[in-house]
Each structure stands twice: as C-alpha cells, then as structure tokens.
C-alpha positions, 0 to 999 in steps of 0.5 A: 369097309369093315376089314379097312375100320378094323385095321385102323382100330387094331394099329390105334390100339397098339401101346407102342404106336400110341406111344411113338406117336406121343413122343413124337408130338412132344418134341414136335411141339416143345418149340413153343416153350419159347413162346412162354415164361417160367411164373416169376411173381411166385419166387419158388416157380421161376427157376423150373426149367423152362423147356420141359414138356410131358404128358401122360394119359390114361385109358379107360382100360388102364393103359399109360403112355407117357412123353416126354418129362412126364414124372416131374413132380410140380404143384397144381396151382389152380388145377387144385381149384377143380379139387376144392369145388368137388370136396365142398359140392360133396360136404355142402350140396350144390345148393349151398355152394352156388350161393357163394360162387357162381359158374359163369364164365368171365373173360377177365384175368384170374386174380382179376377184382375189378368186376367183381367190385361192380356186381351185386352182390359181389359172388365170384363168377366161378370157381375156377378164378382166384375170388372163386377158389378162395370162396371155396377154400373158406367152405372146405368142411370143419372148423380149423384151416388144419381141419379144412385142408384136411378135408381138401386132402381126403377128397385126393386121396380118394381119387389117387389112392395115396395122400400127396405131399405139401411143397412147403417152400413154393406155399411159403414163397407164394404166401411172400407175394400174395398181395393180390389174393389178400386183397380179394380176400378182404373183399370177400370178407367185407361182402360176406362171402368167406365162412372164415377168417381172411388169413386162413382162407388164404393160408388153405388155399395157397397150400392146397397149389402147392400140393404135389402132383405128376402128370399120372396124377393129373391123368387119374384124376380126369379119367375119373371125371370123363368117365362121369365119377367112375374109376375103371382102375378101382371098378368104384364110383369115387364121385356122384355122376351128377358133380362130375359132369357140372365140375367137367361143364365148368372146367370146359367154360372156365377152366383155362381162364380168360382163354378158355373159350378159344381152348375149347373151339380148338381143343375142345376137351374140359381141363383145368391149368396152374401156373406151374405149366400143369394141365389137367383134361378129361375127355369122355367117351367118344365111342362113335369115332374110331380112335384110341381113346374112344372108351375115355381117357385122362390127360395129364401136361407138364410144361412150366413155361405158361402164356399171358393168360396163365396156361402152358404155352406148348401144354396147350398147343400139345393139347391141340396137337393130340386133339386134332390128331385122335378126335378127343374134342367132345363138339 
C-alpha cells in the first residue's frame, strides 16, 4: 500500500505528466466556449477571440505548467475587486471597511440596485459586486483619484514584483458605457457610503479592470492567497494571514456572483471572475490527499467567452474539470 501512494505521488509530480494532462483537459473542454459570448456592452471587450481557453498554475514549490492560450494579456475586470478589498483592509482595518461594505453573499446580478435600494441602511452586500467594488474604490488611500489608484497599484506590485500596465482604450470604452455604475454610484453618494466624489470613484474603479494581467499573474496572486499571505517564491509574508483567509472566505461565497454558490458545490475552490473571461483561484493546501497540488497552488484561466451570470463559460467547466480530476476542492 506504501510502494502503490508512492508511485501515484511520484507520476503526479512529474512536470511533464501535469502538463499533458492540462493540455489535455483544455482542449477537451474548449467546446464549451460556445456556450458563452465575448462581453459586448463594454466596446473594446467584443472583439476578444471567442474560442481562446488558457490556464496556468502555479505550485507551492514554483513550479508553472501552462495550456493552452495562457500568455494572453486581458484586463481583470472584477478579479480586480479582490485587489481593491486587501489595499484598503491593509490601509483601513477591517473594522472600518465592514462599515461601508458587508460580506454577505446575494444572489442577484452584479451590477444589480434593486435590493440594495430595499435595505437600510443601503451597504453593498459585498465586495465583490459592482456597489461593493465602487464602495471600496472610494476608500483606496490618499486624496486625489491619482493618489488612490496608486495606491491600488502598490497593492499589485507587491504581489507581482512589477507595476502592470493600464489598458487605456478598454478604461475609456467602458467609461463610454457605464450608466449602470453611475447610477449605483449616485446611489451610493446619496446614502452616504462613498468617501469621494461620484465620477472619481468611478473613474478608479473602471481603471483598476482595465489593468493588464496574464493568467501567471492571476496565478501569483492566488498562491499568495492559498498559502494564507505567504509568498513561497519570495519566502516573504506579502499580506496579514488573517485578510487573506477573509478575502479567500469571500472570494468562495461571493466571488462568481450569482453563481458562486454552484461554483462552490462543484468546484469548490475560492476564486474570483471578470468579464474579460479571467479567472483568479487559490486552492489551499491539501496535504492529507495525494495529489500534485497537495502544497497549494494558484490558479489562473483565460477564456473571453463569459456566461449569463458573468463568468467563463469553459474557464468555469476547466475549472471543474482539473478540480474533480487532482481534488482541489477544499470540502
């Protein structure tokens, strides 16, 4: 029985059988980029190749395999949000960010104001939907939307080692169509919540998902976050243990918006979508199974075509897919 968990591990840990798998499963589940459409309400997203699928994940020991189109360069969208939420917890303390935005899950639409009109006192249910996000936006430290976005920016350098890039024609194209989040934002204003003015809460966070990413980027950051705030390629605790396993707890209730809660029966990792078709995961250790990613690993998906509720429509069955097959689910 020892020789038999000893070979199963040692073929797992092979590089080159984890990448073969991995690229097996991507074009065995790129079919489902069918299912979905290219984000056609923000201009500058429509035209993304539609049939892309790629992921990389990195191991707690550094390791990357990659499959499929994994260096495309696209915006994070909302994974940006998970961003935003750690740079003011850090700035601010829990505390005072709980005041202005809850983490309770909702099963309503991400830009959705309906209920929020209902509740009093009107605090975005979390941050991980649009009225959560531009909340957080307006906390980012210092003064000037410049200062704050900078902020913002501090936050990923950290995480990356390197300061990415803004995709100035996706910012403005959004901008263009962001009637929704202007009216959550007047909302917001009226009841109190934004600790700025309406148009640059705005301008920040439309700004911050159209920072530039890959899917090793996405990957970085969450084996930061399985690993609790440790970076094992650094040897570096980059973020308090405490916000990361909060920030993981609400990227696994909240984090693929009002389908998070199926996401997490069958996937059962904590990650975070955009509408780019980007998908951020970090799965903990698991180290009681016998699998590749026992030590934690970083997840990062890249597949344009997103679904009804928002997300990636083969990034989520990928997902699945490599879940089911190395037992990344953390239940």
């Amino acid at each position: 029985m020892i020789k038999e968990i000893k070979d199963i591990h040692r073929n797992f840990e092979t590089k080159s059988e984890c990448a073969n798998r991995l690229h097996h499963w991507v074009e065995k589940n790129r079919r489902y980029t069918e299912e979905g459409t290219c984000a056609s309400y923000i201009p500058a997203l429509r035209h993304a190749d539609p049939h892309q699928l790629g992921v990389c994940i990195i191991g707690h020991d550094g390791e990357i395999i990659k499959g499929g189109e994994a260096d495309v360069v696209f915006t994070m969208q909302s994974v940006s949000k998970v961003i935003s939420f750690m740079a003011v917890c850090l700035t601010h303390g829990l505390a005072y960010v709980l005041k202005h935005v809850d983490v309770e899950p909702t099963g309503d639409p991400y830009n959705s104001i309906m209920r929020l009109e209902l509740k009093k006192p009107a605090r975005p249910f979390n941050p991980m939907i649009n009225a959560g996000a531009i909340t957080v936006a307006s906390l980012l430290p210092g003064v000037t939307k410049e200062e704050k976005f900078a902020g913002l920016l501090d936050v990923l350098e950290m995480l990356l080692g390197r300061r990415p890039s803004v995709d100035e024609a996706v910012f403005f194209s959004e901008r263009e169509t962001a009637h929704y989040n202007f009216a959550l934002a007047h909302f917001l204003k009226a009841e109190g919540f934004l600790k700025c003015g309406v148009e640059d809460a705005i301008d920040i966070y439309l700004r911050q998902c159209a920072i530039e990413v890959t899917t090793e980027d996405l990957a970085r950051i969450g084996l930061v976050l399985a690993c609790d705030g440790y970076d094992p390629l650094c040897s570096k605790q980059v973020l308090p243990s405490e916000l990361a396993r909060l920030t993981k707890a609400v990227m696994l209730t909240c984090g693929m918006y009002n389908a998070s809660g199926k996401f997490a029966a069958f996937v059962g990792a904590p990650s975070k979508s955009g509408v780019s078709g980007g998908i951020m995961t970090a799965v903990p250790p698991r180290r009681h199974k016998v699998t590749p990613f026992h030590n934690g690993c970083g997840i990062g998906i890249y597949s344009p075509a997103i679904d009804e509720a928002g997300n990636s429509a083969a990034g989520v069955k990928l997902l699945q897919h490599i879940s089911a097959e190395w037992e990344l689910s953390v239940f």
